[in-house]
C-alpha positions as CSV (number, residue, x, y, z in Angstrom):
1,X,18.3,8.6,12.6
2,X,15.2,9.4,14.9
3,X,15.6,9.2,18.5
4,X,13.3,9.4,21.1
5,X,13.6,8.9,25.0
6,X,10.1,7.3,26.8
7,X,10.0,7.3,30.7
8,X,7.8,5.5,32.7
9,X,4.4,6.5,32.8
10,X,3.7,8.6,35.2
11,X,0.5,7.2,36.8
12,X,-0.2,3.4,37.4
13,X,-0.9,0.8,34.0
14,X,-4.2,-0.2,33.8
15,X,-5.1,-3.7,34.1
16,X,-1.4,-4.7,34.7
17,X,-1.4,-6.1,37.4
18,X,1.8,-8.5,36.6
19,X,3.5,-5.3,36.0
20,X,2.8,-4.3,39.2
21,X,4.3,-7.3,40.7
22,X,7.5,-7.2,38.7
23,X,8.5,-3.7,39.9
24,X,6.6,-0.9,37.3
25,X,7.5,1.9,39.3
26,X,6.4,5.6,39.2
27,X,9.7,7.2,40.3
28,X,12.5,7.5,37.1
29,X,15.2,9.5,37.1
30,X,16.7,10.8,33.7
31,X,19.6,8.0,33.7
32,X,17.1,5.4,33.6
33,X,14.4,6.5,31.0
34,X,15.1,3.8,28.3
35,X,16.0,5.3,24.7
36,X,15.3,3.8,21.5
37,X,16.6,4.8,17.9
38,X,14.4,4.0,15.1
39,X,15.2,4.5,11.5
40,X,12.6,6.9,9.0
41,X,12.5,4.9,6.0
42,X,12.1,7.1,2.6
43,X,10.1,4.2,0.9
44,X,6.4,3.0,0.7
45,X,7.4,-0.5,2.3
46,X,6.2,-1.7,5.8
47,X,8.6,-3.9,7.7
48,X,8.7,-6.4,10.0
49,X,10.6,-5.2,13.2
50,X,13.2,-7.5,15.6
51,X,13.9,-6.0,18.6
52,X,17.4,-7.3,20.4
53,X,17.8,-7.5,23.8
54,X,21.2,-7.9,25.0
55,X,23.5,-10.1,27.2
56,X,24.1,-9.3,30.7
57,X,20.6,-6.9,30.6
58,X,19.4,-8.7,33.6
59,X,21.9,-6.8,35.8
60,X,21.2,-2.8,34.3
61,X,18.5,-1.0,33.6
62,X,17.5,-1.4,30.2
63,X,18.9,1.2,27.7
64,X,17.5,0.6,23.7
65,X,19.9,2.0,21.0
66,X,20.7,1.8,17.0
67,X,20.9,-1.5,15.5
68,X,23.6,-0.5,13.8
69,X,25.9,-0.5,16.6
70,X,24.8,-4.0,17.7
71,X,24.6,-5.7,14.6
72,X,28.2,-7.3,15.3
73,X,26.4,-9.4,18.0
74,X,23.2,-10.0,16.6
75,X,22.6,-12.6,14.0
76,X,19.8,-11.5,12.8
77,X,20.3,-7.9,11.1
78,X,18.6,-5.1,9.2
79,X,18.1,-6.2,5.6
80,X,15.6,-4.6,3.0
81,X,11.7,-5.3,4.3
82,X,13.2,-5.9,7.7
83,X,14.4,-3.1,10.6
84,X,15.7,-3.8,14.1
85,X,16.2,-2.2,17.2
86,X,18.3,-3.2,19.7
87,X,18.4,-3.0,23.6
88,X,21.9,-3.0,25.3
89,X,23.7,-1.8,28.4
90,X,24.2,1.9,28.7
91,X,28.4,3.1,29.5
92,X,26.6,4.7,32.8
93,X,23.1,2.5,32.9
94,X,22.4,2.4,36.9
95,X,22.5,-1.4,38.4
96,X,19.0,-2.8,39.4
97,X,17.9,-5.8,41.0
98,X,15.6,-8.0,39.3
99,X,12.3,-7.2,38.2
100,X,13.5,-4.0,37.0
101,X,14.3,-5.3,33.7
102,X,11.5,-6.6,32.4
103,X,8.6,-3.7,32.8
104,X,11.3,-1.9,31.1
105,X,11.6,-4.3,28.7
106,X,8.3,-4.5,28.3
107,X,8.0,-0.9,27.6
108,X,10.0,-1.4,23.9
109,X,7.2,-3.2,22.4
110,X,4.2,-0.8,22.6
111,X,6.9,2.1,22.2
112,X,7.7,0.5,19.1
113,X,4.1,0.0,17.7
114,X,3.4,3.8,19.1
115,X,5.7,4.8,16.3
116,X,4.8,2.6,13.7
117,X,3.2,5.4,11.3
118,X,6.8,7.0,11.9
119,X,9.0,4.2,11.1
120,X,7.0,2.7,8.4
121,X,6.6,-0.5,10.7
122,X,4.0,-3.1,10.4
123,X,2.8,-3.2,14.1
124,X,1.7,-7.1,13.7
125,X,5.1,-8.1,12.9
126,X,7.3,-7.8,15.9
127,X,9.1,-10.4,17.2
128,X,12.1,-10.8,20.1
129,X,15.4,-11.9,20.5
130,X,18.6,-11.5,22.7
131,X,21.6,-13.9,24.5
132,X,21.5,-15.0,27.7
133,X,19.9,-13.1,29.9
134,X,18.4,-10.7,26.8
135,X,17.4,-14.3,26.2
136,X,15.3,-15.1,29.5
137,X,13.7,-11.6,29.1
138,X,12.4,-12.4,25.4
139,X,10.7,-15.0,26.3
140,X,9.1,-13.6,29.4
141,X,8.0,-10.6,26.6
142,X,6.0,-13.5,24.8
143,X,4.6,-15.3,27.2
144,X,2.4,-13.3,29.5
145,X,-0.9,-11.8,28.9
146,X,-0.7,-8.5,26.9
147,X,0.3,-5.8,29.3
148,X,-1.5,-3.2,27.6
149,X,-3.9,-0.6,29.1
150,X,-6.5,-0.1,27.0
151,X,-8.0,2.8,29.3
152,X,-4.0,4.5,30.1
153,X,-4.1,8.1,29.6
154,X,-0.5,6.7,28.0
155,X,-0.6,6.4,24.6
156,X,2.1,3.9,24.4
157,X,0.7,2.3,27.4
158,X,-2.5,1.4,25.2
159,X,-0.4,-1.0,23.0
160,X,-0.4,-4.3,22.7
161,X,3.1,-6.1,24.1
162,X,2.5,-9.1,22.4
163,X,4.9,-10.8,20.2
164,X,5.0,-12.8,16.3
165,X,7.3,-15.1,17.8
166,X,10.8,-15.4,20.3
167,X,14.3,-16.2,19.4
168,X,16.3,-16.6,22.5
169,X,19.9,-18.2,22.2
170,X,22.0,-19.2,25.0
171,X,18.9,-18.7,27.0
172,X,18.4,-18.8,30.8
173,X,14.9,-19.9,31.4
174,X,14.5,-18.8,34.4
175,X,16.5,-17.3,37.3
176,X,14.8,-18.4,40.2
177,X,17.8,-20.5,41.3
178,X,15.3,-23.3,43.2
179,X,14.2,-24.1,39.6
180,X,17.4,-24.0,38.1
181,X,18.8,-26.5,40.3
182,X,16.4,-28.5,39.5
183,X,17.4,-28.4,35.1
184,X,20.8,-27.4,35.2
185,X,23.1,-30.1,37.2
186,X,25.6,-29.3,39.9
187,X,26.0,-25.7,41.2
188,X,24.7,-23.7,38.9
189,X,21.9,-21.7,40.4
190,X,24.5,-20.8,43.4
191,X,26.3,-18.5,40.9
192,X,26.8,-15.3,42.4
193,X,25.1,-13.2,39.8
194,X,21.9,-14.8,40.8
195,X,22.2,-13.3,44.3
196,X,22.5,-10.0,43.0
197,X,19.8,-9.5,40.9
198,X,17.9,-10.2,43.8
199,X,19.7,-7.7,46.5
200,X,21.3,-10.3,48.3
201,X,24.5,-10.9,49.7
202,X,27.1,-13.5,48.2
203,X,26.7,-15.6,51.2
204,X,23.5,-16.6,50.7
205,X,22.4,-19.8,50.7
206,X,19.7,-20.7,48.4
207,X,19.7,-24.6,49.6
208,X,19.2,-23.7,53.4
209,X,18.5,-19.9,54.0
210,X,14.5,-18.9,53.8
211,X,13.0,-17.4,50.9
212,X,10.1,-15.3,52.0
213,X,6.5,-15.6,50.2
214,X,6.8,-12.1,48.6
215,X,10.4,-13.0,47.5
216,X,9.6,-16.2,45.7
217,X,6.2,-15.2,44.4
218,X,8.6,-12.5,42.3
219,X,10.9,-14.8,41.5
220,X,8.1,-16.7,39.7
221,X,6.2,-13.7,38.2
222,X,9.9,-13.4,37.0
223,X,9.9,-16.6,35.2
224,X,8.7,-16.6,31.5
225,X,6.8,-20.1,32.3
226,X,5.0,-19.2,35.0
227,X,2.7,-17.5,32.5
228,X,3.0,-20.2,29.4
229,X,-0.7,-20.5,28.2
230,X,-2.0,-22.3,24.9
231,X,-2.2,-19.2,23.1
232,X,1.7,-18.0,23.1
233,X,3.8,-17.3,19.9
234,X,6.5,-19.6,18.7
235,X,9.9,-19.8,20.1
236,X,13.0,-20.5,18.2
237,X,16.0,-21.2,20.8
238,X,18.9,-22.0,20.1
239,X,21.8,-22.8,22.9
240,X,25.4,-23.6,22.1
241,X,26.8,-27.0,22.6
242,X,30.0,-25.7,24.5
243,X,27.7,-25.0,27.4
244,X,26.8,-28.3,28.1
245,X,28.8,-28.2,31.5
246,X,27.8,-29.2,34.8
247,X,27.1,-26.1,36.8
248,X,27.2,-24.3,33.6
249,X,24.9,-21.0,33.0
250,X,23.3,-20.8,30.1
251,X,23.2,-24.5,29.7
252,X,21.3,-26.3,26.8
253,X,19.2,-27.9,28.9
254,X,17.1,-24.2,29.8
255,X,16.5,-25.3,25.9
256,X,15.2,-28.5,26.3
257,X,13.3,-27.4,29.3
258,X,11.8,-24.9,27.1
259,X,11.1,-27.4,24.5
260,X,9.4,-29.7,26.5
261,X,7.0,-27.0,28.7
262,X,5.8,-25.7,24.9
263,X,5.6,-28.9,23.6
264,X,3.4,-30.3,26.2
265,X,0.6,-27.0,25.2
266,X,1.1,-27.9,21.6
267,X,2.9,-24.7,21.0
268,X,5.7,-24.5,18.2
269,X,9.3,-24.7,19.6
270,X,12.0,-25.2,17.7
271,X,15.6,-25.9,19.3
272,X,18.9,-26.0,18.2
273,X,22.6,-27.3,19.7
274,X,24.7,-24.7,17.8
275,X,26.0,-27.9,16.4
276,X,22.9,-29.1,14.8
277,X,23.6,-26.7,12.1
278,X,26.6,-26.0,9.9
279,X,28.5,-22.4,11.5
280,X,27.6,-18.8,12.3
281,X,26.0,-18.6,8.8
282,X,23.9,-21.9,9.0
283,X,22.7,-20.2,12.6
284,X,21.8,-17.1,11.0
285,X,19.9,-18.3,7.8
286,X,17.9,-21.3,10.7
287,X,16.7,-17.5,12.2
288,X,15.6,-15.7,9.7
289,X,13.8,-19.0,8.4
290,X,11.9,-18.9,11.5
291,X,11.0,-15.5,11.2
292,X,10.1,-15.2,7.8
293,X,7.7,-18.0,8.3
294,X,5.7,-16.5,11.4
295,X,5.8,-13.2,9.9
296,X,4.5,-14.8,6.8
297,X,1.6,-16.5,9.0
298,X,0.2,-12.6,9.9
299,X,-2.5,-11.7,8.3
């Protein structure tokens, strides 16, 4: 096993200006450099890479580690021609408010095709998934412009963030709770994680206290469908059927919101009620169907 730790670059991105907005910072202490394993395969074969964002990464800062030790929650795992790495909560990851997250996030993907030589990768083939709120941040990995500086005196800033294709499951959409009330019925967006991420206390009231312009322009930089354009990757969601609760986060209908919003671009969107498809197994084999036909479309 390689490891290797990659902090924040230590001068601003070029032409990033969305990374900007979200939070990119130039202060990181050692706690919060993100780290991310990948494997030095002996053999001549390139693979395709799935990077697994985990539940709950909304509220930490992101830490990536083996696959191997999240293969037990991922249903898509490392098989021969295929190699994953994963990003999950660290035992002592600081807390961070939203954006935090996502430039570090973001920072997996050109990190990744930095290494590619290395880890015998093949750097067009790199697509996204995660639960829940790992969910919400893989789509908002696909959907924006590609966040690369092409004049960074970064190396790994210089790579393209852009994705094959998304697999969210049990996905939150978006956490702007305004926008939540509007797809998820009852009191859903009043949950108090919500108020959290954003630094705020649990009385808030997101119906009748103000939300400043700089706070809600974030929140919708924050969203993965502020940025949905005609030229995104395809998304295969999947949200489970025991959600469908009033007031319920992740609900199913962030998947039919996401279905419709794609559908109306004419982008590829494929969701799922886990019940559409026959147990953990039939779930796993709809996944890797998806990505072995969009990995199969690279050329």
């Amino acid at each position: 096993m390689t490891a290797a730790l990659f902090p924040r670059p230590q001068g601003p991105p070029a032409d990033r200006n969305l990374l900007e907005r979200v939070g990119w910072r130039r202060a990181a202490a050692p706690n919060t450099e993100t780290c991310l394993n990948g494997k030095d395969h002996e053999d001549s074969k390139r693979r395709s890479r799935v990077v697994w964002l985990a539940a709950a990464s909304r509220c930490l800062s992101s830490s990536l580690v083996p696959a191997e030790r999240t293969d037990s929650a991922s249903p898509v795992k490392a098989r021969p021609g295929r190699s994953t790495a994963a990003t999950d909560r660290a035992d002592k990851a600081p807390r961070a408010n939203e954006p935090a997250q996502l430039p570090d996030s973001a920072r997996a993907i050109p990190f990744i095709r930095a290494r590619a030589a290395a880890w015998n990768i093949d750097p067009r083939r790199i697509a996204c998934t995660g639960g829940s709120a790992g969910a919400g941040i893989s789509l908002w990995l696909a959907f924006p412009d590609d966040l690369a500086g092409p004049r960074s005196a970064d190396p790994v800033a210089r790579q393209s963030t852009r994705l094959t294709c998304a697999l969210p499951t049990n996905m939150q959409c978006t956490s702007h709770p305004r926008e939540i009330k509007k797809i998820v019925p009852a009191n859903a967006y009043d949950i108090a994680p919500l108020k959290q991420l954003q630094g705020l206390p649990a009385t808030f009231n997101w119906d009748r206290d103000p939300i400043d312009a700089a706070r809600d322009a974030r929140l919708r930089d924050c969203c993965p469908f502020t940025h949905l354009t005609k030229d995104d990757p395809p998304v295969f969601a999947m949200n489970s059927k025991a959600s469908e609760q009033s007031g319920n986060i992740p609900h199913p209908n962030f998947g039919r919101y996401a279905e419709r919003q794609m559908d109306a671009l004419g982008l590829e969107c494929e969701f799922h009620l886990t019940t559409d498809l026959p147990g953990p197994q039939g779930h796993t084999d709809a996944m890797l169907a998806f990505l072995k036909k969009n990995f199969g479309r690279v050329r």
